[in-house]
N, C-alpha and C positions, 0 to 999 in steps of 0.2 A: 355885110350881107344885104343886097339890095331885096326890092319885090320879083325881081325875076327871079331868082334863088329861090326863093319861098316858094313860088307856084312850080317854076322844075321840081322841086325838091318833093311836092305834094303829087307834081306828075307821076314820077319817078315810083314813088312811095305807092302809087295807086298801080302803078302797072306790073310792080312787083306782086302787089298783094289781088289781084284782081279777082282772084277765086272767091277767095273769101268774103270781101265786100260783097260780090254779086251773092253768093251767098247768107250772107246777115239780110241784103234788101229783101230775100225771097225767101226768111223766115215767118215761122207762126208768132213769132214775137213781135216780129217787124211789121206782120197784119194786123195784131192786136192794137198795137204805139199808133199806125199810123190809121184805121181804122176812128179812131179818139180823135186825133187828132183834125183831120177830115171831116167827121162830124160838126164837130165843134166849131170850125171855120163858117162851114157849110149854114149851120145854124145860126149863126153870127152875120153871116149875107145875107139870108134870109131877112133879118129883122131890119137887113138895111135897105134892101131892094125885095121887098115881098115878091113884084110885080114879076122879078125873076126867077123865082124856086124852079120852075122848070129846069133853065139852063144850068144856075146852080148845082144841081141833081147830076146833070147830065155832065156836067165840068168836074164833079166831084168823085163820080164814078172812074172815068177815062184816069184820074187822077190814081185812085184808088190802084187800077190795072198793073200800074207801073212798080208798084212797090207790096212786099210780104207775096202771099201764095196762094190770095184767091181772089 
């Protein structure tokens, strides 16, 4: 079993299940996990590029958008 195998096989597996993935991303669980998460990054760039909290903010947000359900 090569790496193609592997990624078809994950294709495959995701286009089966597509509902439901989309689903989990656009949970209150999945707001909560990745809310923390995002923070915490976000906090983390800050302390390395103060100069940029702005964008950070702004990158973190947009970020936010894409995942859980608000």
């Amino acid at each position: 079993m090569g790496i193609d195998d592997i990624v078809n096989g994950a294709k495959n597996a995701y286009e089966q299940n597509k509902d439901k993935v989309e689903g989990a991303l656009h949970s209150e669980q999945a707001e909560e996990i990745s809310d923390k998460v995002l923070d915490g990054v976000a906090d983390f760039a800050k302390k390395v590029a103060p100069g940029a909290a702005d964008k950070i903010d702004e990158i973190r947000n947009e970020a936010d958008k894409q995942i859980g359900n608000e």
